[in-house]
C-alpha positions as protocol buffer text, in pm:
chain_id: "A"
residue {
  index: 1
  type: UNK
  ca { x: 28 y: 632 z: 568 }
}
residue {
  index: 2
  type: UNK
  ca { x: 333 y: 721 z: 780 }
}
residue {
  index: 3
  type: UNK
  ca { x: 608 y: 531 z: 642 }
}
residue {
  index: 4
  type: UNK
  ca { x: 892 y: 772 z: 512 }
}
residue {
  index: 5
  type: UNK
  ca { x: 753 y: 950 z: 220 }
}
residue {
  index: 6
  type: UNK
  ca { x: 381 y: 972 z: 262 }
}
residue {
  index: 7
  type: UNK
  ca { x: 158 y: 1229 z: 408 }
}
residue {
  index: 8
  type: UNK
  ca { x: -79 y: 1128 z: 688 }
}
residue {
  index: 9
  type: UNK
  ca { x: -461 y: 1304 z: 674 }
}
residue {
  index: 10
  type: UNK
  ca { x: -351 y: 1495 z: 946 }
}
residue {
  index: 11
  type: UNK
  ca { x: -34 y: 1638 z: 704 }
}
residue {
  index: 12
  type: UNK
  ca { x: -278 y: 1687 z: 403 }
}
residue {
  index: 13
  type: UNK
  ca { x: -508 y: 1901 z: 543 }
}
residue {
  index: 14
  type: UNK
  ca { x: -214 y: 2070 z: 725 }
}
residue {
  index: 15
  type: UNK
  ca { x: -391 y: 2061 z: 1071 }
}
residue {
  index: 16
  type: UNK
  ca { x: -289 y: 1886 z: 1437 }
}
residue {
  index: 17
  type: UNK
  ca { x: -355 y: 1569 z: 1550 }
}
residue {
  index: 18
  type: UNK
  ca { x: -600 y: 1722 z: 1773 }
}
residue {
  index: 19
  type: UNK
  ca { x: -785 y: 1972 z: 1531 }
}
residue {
  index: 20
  type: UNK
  ca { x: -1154 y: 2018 z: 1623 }
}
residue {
  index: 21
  type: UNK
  ca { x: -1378 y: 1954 z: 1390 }
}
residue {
  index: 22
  type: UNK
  ca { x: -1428 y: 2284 z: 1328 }
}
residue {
  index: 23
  type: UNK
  ca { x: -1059 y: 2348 z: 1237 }
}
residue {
  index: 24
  type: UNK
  ca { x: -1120 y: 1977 z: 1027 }
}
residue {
  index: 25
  type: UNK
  ca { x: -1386 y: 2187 z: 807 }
}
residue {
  index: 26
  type: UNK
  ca { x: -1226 y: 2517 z: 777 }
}
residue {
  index: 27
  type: UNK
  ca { x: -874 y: 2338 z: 635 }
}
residue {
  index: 28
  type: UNK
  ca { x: -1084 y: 2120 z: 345 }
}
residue {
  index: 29
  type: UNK
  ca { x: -1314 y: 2441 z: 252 }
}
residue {
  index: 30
  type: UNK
  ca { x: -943 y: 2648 z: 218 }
}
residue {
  index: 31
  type: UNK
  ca { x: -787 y: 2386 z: 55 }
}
residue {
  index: 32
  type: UNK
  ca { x: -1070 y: 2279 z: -192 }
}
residue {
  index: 33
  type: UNK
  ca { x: -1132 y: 2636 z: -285 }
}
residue {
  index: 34
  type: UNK
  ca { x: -723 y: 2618 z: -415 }
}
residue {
  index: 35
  type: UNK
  ca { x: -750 y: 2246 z: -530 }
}
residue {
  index: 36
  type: UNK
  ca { x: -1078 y: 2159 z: -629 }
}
residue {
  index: 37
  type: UNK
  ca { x: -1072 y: 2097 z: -1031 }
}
residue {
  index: 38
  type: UNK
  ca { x: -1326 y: 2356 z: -1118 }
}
residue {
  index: 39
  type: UNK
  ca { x: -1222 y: 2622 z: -868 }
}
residue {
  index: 40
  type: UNK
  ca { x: -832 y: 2563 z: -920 }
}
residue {
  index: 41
  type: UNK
  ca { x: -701 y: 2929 z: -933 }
}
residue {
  index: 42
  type: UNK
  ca { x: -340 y: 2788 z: -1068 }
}
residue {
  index: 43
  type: UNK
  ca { x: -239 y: 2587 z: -1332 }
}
residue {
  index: 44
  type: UNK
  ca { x: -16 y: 2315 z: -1328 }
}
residue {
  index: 45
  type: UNK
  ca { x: -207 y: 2138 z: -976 }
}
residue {
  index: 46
  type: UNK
  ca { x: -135 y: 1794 z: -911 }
}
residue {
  index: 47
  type: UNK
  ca { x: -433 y: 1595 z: -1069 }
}
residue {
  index: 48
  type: UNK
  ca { x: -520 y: 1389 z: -712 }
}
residue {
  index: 49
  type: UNK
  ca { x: -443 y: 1642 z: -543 }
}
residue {
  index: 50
  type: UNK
  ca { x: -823 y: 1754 z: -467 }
}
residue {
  index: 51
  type: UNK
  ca { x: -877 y: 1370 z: -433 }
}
residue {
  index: 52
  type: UNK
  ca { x: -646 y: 1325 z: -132 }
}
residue {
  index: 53
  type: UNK
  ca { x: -782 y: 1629 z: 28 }
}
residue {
  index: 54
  type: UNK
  ca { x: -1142 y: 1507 z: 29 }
}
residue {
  index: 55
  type: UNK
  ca { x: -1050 y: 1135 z: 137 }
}
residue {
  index: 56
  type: UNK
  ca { x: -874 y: 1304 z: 428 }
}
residue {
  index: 57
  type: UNK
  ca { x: -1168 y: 1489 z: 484 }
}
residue {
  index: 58
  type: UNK
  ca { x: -1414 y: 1208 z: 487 }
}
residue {
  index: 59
  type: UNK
  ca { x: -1206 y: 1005 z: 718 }
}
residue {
  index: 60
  type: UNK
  ca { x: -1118 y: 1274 z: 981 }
}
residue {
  index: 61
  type: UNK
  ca { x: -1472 y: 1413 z: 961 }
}
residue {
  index: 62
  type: UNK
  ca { x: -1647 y: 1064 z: 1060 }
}
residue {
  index: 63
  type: UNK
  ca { x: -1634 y: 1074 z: 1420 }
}
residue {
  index: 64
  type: UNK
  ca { x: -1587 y: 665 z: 1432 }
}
residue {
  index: 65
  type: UNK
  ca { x: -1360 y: 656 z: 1089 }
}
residue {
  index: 66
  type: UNK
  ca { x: -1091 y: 901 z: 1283 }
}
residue {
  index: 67
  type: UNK
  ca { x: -1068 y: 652 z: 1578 }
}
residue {
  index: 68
  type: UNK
  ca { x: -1014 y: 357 z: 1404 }
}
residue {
  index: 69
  type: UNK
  ca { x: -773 y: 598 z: 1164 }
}
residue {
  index: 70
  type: UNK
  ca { x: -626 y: 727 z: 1457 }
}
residue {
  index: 71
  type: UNK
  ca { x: -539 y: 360 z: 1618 }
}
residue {
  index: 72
  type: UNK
  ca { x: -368 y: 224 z: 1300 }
}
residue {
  index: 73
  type: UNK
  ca { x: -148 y: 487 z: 1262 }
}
residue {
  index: 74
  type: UNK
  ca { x: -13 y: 464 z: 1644 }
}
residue {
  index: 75
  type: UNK
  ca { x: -4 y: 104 z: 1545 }
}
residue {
  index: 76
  type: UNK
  ca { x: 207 y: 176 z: 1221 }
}
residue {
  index: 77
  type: UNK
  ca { x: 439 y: 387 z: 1486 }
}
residue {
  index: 78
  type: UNK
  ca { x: 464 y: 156 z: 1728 }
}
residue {
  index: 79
  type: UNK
  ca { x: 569 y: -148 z: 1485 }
}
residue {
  index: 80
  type: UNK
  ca { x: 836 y: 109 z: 1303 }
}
residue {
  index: 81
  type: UNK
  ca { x: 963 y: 135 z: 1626 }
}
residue {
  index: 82
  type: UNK
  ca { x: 978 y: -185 z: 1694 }
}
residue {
  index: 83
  type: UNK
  ca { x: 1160 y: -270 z: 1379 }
}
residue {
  index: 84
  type: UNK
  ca { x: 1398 y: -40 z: 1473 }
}
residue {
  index: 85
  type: UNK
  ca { x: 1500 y: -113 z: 1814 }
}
residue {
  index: 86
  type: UNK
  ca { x: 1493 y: -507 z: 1673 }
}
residue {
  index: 87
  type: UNK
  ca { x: 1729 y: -386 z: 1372 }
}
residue {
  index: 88
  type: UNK
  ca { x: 1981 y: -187 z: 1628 }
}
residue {
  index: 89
  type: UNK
  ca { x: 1997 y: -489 z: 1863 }
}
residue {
  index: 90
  type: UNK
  ca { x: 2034 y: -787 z: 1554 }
}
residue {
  index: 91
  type: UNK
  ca { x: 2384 y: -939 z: 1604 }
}
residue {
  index: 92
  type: UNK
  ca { x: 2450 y: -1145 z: 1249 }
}
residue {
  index: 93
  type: UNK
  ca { x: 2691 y: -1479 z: 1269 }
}
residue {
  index: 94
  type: UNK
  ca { x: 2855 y: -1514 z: 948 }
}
residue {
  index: 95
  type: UNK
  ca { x: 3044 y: -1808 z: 1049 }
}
residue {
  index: 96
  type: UNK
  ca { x: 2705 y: -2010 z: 1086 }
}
residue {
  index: 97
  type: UNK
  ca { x: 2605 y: -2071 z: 719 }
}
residue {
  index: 98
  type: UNK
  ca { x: 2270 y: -2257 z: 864 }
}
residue {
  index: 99
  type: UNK
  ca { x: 2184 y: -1927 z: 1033 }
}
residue {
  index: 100
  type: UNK
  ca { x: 1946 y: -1725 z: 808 }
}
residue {
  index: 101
  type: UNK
  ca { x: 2207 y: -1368 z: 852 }
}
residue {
  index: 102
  type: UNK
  ca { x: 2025 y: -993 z: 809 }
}
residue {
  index: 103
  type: UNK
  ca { x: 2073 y: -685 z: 616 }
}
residue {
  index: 104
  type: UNK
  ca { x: 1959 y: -404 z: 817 }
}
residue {
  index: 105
  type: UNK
  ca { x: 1574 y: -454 z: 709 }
}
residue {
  index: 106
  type: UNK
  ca { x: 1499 y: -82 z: 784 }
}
residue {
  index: 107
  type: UNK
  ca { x: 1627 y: 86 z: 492 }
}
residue {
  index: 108
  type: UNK
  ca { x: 1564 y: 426 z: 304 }
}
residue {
  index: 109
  type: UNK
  ca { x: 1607 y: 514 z: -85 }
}
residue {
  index: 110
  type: UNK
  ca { x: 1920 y: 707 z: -164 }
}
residue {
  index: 111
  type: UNK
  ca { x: 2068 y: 799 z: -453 }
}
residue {
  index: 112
  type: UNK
  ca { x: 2417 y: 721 z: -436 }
}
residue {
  index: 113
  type: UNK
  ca { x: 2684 y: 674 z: -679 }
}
residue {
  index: 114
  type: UNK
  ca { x: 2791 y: 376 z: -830 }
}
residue {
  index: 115
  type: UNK
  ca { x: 2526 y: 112 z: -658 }
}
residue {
  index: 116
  type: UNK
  ca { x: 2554 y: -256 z: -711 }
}
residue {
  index: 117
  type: UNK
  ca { x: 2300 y: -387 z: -941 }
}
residue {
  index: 118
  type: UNK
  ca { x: 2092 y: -677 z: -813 }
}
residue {
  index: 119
  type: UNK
  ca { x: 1978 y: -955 z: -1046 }
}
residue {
  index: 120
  type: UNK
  ca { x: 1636 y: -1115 z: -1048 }
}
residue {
  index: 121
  type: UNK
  ca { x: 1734 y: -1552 z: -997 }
}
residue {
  index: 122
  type: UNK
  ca { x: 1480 y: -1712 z: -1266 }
}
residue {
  index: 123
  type: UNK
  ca { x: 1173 y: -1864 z: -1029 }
}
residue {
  index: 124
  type: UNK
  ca { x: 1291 y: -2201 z: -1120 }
}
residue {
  index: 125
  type: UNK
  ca { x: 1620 y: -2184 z: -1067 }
}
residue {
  index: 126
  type: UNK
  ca { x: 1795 y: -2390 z: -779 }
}
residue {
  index: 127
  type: UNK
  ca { x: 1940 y: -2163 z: -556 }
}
residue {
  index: 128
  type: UNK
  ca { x: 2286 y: -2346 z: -364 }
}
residue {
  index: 129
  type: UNK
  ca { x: 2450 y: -2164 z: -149 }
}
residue {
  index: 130
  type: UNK
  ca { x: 2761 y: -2189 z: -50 }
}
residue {
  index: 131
  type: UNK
  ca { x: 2964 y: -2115 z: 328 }
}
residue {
  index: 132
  type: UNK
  ca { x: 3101 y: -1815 z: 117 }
}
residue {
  index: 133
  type: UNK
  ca { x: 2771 y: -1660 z: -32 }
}
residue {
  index: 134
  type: UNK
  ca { x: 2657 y: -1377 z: 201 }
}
residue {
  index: 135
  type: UNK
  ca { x: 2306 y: -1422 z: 259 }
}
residue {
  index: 136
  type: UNK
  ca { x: 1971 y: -1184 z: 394 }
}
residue {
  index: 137
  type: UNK
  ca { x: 1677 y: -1042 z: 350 }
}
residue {
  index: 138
  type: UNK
  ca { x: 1489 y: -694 z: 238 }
}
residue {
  index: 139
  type: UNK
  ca { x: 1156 y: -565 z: 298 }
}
residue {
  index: 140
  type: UNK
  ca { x: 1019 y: -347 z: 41 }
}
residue {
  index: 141
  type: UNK
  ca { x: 680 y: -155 z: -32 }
}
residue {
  index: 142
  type: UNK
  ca { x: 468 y: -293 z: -290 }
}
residue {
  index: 143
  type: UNK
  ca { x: 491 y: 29 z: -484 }
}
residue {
  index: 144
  type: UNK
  ca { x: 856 y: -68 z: -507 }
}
residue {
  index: 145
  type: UNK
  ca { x: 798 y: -403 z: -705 }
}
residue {
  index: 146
  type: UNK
  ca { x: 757 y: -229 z: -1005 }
}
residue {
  index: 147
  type: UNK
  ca { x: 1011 y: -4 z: -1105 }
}
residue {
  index: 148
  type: UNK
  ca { x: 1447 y: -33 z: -1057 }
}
residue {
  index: 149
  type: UNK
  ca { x: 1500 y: 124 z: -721 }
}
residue {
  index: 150
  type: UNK
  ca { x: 1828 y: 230 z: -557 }
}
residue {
  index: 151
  type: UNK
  ca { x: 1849 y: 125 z: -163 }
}
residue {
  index: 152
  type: UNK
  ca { x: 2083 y: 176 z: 99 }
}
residue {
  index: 153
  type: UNK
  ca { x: 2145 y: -139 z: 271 }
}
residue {
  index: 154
  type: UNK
  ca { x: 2401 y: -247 z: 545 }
}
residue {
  index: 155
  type: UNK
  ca { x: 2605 y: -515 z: 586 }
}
residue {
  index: 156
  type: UNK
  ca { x: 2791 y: -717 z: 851 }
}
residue {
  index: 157
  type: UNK
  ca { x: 3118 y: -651 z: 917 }
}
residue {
  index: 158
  type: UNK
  ca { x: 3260 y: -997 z: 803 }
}
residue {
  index: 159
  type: UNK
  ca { x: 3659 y: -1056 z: 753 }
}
residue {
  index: 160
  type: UNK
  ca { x: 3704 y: -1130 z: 378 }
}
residue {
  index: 161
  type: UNK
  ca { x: 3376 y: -961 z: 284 }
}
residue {
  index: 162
  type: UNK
  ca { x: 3378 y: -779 z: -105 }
}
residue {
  index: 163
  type: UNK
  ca { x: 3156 y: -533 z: 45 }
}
residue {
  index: 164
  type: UNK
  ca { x: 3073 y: -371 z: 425 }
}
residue {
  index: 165
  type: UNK
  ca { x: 2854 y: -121 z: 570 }
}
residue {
  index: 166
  type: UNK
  ca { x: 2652 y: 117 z: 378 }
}
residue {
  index: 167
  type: UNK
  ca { x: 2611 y: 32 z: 5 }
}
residue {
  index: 168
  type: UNK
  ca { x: 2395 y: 114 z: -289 }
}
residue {
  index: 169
  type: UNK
  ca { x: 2215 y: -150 z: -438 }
}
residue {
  index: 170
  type: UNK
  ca { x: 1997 y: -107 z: -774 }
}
residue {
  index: 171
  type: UNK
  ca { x: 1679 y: -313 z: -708 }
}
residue {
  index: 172
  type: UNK
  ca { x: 1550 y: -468 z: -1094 }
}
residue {
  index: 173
  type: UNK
  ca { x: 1226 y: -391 z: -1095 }
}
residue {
  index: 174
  type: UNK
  ca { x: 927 y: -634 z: -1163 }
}
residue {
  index: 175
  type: UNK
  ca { x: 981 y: -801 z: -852 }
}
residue {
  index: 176
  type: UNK
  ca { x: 749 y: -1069 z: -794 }
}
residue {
  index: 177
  type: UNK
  ca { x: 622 y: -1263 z: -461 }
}
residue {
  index: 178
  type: UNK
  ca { x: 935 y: -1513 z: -309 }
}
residue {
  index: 179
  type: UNK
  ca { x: 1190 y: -1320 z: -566 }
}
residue {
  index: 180
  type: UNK
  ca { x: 1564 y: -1377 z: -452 }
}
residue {
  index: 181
  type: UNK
  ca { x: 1813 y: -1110 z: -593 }
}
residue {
  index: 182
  type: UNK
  ca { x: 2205 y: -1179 z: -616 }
}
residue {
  index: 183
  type: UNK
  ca { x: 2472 y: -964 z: -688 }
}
residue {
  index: 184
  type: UNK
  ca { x: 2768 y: -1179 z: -799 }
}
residue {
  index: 185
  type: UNK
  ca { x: 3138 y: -1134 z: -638 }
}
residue {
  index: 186
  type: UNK
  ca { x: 3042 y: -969 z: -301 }
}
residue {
  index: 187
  type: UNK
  ca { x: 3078 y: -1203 z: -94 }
}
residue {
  index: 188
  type: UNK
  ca { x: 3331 y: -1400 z: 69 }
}
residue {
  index: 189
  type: UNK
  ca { x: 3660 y: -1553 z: -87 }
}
residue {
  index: 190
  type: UNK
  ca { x: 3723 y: -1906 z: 34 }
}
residue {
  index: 191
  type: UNK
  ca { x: 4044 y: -1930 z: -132 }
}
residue {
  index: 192
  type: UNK
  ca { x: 3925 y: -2056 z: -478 }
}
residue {
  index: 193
  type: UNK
  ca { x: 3626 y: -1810 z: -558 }
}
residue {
  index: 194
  type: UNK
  ca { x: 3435 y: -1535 z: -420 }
}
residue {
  index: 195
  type: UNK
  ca { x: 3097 y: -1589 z: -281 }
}
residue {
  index: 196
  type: UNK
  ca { x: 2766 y: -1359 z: -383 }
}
residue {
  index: 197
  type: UNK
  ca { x: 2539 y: -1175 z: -214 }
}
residue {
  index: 198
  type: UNK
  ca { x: 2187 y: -1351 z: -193 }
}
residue {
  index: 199
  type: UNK
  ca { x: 1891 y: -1132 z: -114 }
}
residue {
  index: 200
  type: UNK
  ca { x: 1560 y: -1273 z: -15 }
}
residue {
  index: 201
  type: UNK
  ca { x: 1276 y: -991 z: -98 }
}
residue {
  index: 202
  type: UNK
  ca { x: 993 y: -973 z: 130 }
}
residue {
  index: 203
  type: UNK
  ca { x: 744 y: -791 z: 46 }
}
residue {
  index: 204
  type: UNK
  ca { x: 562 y: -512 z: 331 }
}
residue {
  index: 205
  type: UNK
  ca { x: 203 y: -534 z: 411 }
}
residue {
  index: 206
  type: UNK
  ca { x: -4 y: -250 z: 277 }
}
residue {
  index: 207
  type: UNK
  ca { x: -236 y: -4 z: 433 }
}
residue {
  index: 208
  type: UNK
  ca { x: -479 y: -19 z: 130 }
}
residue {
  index: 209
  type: UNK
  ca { x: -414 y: -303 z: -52 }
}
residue {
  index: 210
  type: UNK
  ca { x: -438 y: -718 z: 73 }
}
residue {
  index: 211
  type: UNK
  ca { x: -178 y: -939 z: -149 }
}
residue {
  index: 212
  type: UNK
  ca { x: -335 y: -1295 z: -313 }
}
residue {
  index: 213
  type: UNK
  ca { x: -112 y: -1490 z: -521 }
}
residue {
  index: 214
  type: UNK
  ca { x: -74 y: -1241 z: -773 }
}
residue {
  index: 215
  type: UNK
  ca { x: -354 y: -969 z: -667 }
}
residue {
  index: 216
  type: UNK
  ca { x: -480 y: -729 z: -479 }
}
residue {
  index: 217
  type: UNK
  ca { x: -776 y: -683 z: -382 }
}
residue {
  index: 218
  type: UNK
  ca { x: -919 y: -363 z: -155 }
}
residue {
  index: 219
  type: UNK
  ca { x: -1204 y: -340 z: 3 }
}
residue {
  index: 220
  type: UNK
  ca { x: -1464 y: -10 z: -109 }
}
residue {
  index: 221
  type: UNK
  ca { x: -1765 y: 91 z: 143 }
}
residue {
  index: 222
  type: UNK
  ca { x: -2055 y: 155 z: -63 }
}
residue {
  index: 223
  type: UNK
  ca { x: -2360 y: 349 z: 55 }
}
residue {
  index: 224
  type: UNK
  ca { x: -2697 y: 238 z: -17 }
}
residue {
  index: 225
  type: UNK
  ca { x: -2769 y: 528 z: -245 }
}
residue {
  index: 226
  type: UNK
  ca { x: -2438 y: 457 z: -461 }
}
residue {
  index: 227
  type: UNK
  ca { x: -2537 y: 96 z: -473 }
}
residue {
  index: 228
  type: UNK
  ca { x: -2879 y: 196 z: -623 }
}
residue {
  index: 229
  type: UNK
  ca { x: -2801 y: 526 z: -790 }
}
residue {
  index: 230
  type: UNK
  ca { x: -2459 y: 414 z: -924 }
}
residue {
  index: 231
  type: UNK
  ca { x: -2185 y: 606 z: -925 }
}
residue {
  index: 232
  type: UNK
  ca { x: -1747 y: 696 z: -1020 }
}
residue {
  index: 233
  type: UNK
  ca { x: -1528 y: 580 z: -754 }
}
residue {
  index: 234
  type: UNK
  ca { x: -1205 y: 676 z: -697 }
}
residue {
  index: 235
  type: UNK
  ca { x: -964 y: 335 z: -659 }
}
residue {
  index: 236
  type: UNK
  ca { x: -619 y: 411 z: -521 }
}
residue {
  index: 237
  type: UNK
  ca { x: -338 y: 131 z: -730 }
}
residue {
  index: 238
  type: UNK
  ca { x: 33 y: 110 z: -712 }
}
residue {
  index: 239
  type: UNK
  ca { x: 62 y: 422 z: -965 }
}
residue {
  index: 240
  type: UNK
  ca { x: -193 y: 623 z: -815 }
}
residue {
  index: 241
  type: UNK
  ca { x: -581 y: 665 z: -827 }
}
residue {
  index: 242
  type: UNK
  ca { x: -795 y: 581 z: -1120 }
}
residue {
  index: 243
  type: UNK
  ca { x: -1193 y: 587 z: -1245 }
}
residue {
  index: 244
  type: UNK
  ca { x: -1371 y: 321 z: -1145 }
}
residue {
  index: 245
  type: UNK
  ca { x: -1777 y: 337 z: -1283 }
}
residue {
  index: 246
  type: UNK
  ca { x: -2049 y: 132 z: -1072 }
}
residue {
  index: 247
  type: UNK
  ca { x: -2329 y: 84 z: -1276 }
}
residue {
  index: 248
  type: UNK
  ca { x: -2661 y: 122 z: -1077 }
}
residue {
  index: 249
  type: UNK
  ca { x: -2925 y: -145 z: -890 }
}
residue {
  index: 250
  type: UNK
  ca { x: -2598 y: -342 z: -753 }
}
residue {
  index: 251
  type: UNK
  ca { x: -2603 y: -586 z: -529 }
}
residue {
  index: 252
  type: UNK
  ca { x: -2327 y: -673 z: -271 }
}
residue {
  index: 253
  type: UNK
  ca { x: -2108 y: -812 z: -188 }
}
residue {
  index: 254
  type: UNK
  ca { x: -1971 y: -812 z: -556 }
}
residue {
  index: 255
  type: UNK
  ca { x: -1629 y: -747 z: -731 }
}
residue {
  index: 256
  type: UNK
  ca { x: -1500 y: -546 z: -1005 }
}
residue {
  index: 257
  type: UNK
  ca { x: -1190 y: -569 z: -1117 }
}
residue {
  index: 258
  type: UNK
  ca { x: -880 y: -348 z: -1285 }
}
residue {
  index: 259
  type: UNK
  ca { x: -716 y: -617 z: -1530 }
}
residue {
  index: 260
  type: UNK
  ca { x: -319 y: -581 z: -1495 }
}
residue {
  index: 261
  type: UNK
  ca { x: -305 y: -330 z: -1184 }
}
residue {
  index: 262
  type: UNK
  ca { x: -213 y: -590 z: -896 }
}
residue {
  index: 263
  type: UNK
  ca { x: 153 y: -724 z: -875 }
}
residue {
  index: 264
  type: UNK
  ca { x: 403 y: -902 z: -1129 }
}
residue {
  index: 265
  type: UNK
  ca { x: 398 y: -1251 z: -1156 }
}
residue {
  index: 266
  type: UNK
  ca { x: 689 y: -1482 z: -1221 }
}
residue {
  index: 267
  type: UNK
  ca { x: 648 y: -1469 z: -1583 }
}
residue {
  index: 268
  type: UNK
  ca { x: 678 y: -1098 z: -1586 }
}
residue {
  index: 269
  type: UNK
  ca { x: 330 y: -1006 z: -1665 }
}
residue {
  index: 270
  type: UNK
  ca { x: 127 y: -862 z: -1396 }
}
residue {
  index: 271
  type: UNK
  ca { x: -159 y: -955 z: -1177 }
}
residue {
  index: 272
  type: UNK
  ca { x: -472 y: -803 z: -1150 }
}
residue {
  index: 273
  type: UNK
  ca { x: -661 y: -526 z: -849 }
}
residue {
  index: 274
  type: UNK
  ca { x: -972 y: -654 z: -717 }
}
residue {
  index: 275
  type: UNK
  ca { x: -1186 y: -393 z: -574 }
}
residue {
  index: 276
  type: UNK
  ca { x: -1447 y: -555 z: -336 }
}
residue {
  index: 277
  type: UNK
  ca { x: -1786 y: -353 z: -265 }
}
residue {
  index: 278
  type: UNK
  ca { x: -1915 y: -400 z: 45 }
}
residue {
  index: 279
  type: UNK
  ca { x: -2281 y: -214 z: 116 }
}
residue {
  index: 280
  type: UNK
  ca { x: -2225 y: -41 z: 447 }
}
residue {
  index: 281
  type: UNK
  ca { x: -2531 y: 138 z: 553 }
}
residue {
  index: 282
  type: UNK
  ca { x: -2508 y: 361 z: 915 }
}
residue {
  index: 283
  type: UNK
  ca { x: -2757 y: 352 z: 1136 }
}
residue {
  index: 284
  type: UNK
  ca { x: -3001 y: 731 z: 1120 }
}
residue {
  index: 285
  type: UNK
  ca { x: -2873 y: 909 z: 1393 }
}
residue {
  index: 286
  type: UNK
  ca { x: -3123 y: 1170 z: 1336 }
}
residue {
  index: 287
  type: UNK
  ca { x: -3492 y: 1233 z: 1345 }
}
residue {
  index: 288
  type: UNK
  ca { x: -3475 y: 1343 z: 933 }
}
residue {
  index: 289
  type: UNK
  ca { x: -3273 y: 1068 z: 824 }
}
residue {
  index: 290
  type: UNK
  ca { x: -3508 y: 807 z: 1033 }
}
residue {
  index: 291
  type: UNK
  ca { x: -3777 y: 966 z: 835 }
}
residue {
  index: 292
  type: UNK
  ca { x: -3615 y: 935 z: 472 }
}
residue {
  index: 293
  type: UNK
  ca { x: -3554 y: 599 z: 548 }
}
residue {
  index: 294
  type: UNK
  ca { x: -3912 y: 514 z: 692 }
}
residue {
  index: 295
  type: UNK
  ca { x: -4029 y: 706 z: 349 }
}
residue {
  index: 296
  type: UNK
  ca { x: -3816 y: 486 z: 129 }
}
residue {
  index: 297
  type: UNK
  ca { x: -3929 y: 152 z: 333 }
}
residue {
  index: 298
  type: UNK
  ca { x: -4319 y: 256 z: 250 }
}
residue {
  index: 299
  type: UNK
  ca { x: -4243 y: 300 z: -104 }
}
residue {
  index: 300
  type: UNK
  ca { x: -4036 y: 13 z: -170 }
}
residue {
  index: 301
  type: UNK
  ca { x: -4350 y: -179 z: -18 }
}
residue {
  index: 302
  type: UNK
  ca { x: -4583 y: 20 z: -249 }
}
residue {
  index: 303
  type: UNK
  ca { x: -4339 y: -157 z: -547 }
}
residue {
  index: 304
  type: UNK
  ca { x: -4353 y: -465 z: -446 }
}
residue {
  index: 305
  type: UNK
  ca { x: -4746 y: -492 z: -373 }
}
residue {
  index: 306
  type: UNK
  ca { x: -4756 y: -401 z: -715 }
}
residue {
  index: 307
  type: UNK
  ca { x: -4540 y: -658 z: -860 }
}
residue {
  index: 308
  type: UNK
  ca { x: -4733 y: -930 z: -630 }
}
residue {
  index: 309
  type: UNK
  ca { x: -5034 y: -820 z: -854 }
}
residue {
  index: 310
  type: UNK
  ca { x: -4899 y: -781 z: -1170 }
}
residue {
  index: 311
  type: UNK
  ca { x: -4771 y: -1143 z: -1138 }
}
residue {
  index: 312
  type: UNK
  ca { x: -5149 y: -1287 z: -1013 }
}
């Protein structure tokens, strides 16, 4: 949501912070009317394009949804910060082998020349390491598990160190949960052999998704009408949003899930996206909507007086 690379709601619908809701309206109607898949007056439009604009919509519209949006993304902010004043301050011993030693953890893609490519250790493979192995840690997005990745990453400035400061390191792709990466020859040189860099992934927590063993699983509101009516939603995954149907009549909580969406496994295949529906019904703030409901209450009794006689 505002980590480097990704648009807040605010940024979609190209409004401030503080946009009425007036302003809120008059940016989605201007921006559906160019986006919207049956009004699109250019070809070539992103395909979720129109879907961003309308989830930003629904969230900055909702009175209560904005707050709550509003508080996790000064939360977001304030932890970035955080990391980075931690990051800036982090003094790594390299002469303490016992001492678990850093990488800058804050980094940002580049695309440099000539990066070091990172292997992925086999998950059963006994990992000894040595006073002249360089050891530390990443943390990456879970979009970034999948596919190779080049990082910027800095190192200590250690005496006999292959490598220091700023380098460019190839990520393998496939990354799973607890992966360790090395990159052979980097490290130190003890006066028989030179050491390797060891990398311990970590893996970030995610604004939509919640990581399980091998899935995910995200949590869908569903409106009383969709749970009855049925209806398409639109499930965001790692490569972008897909079709989800809900039949009609269902009952919550339930799951559905998106085989082979959620996040590689040790053996290489992936996990799967669990999408969890949970019935959220708002309370009628309004006279209409208290008298819709009241309507629907009499004839859902009407229904069921008739079933108590049709099974007498």
């Amino acid at each position: 949501m505002t980590s480097e690379g990704m648009k807040t709601h605010y940024e979609t619908l190209d409004i401030p912070s503080d946009a009425t809701p007036d302003q809120i309206r008059k940016a989605f109607r201007s921006l559906a009317f160019i986006y919207h898949p049956d009004l699109a007056t250019q070809e070539g439009m992103p395909p979720d394009a129109f879907v961003q604009i309308r989830l930003a919509y629904e969230v900055l519209s909702d009175e209560e949804r904005r707050r709550s949006y509003d508080r996790e993304i000064a939360a977001i902010r304030q932890a970035e910060a955080q990391r980075k004043q931690e990051a800036a301050a982090r003094v790594v011993n390299v002469e303490r082998p016992k001492a678990r030693q850093y990488y800058s953890p804050l980094f940002s893609e580049q695309r440099l020349a000539r990066p070091l490519d990172a292997e992925l250790l086999p998950p059963d493979q006994t990992i000894l390491r040595r006073p002249c192995d360089i050891s530390g840690s990443i943390e990456i997005a879970l979009e970034e598990t999948l596919h190779p990745t080049i990082f910027s990453i800095v190192l200590p400035e250690t005496t006999g160190a292959a490598v220091q400061g700023k380098i460019a390191v190839r990520l393998p792709g496939k990354i799973h949960r607890d992966a360790i990466l090395r990159i052979p020859r980097c490290g130190l040189f003890d006066g028989n052999e030179r050491g390797d860099l060891i990398i311990e992934v970590v893996i970030a927590q995610h604004q939509d998704f919640r990581i399980c063993a091998d899935s995910l699983f995200y949590d869908l509101n569903v409106a009383p009408w969709q749970a009855a009516l049925g209806f398409e939603a639109v499930i965001p995954t790692l490569e972008g949003f897909e079709k989800l149907p809900i039949p009609p009549l269902m009952s919550t909580p339930t799951m559905r899930r998106l085989a082979g969406k959620g996040i590689y496994r040790k053996n290489g295949e992936r996990g799967d996206l669990w999408v969890n529906l949970k019935l959220e019904v708002l309370p009628p703030t309004t006279f209409r909507a208290r008298r819709l409901w009241a309507e629907l209450a009499e004839e859902y009794r009407h229904i069921q007086r008739a079933s108590d006689k049709g099974t007498n």
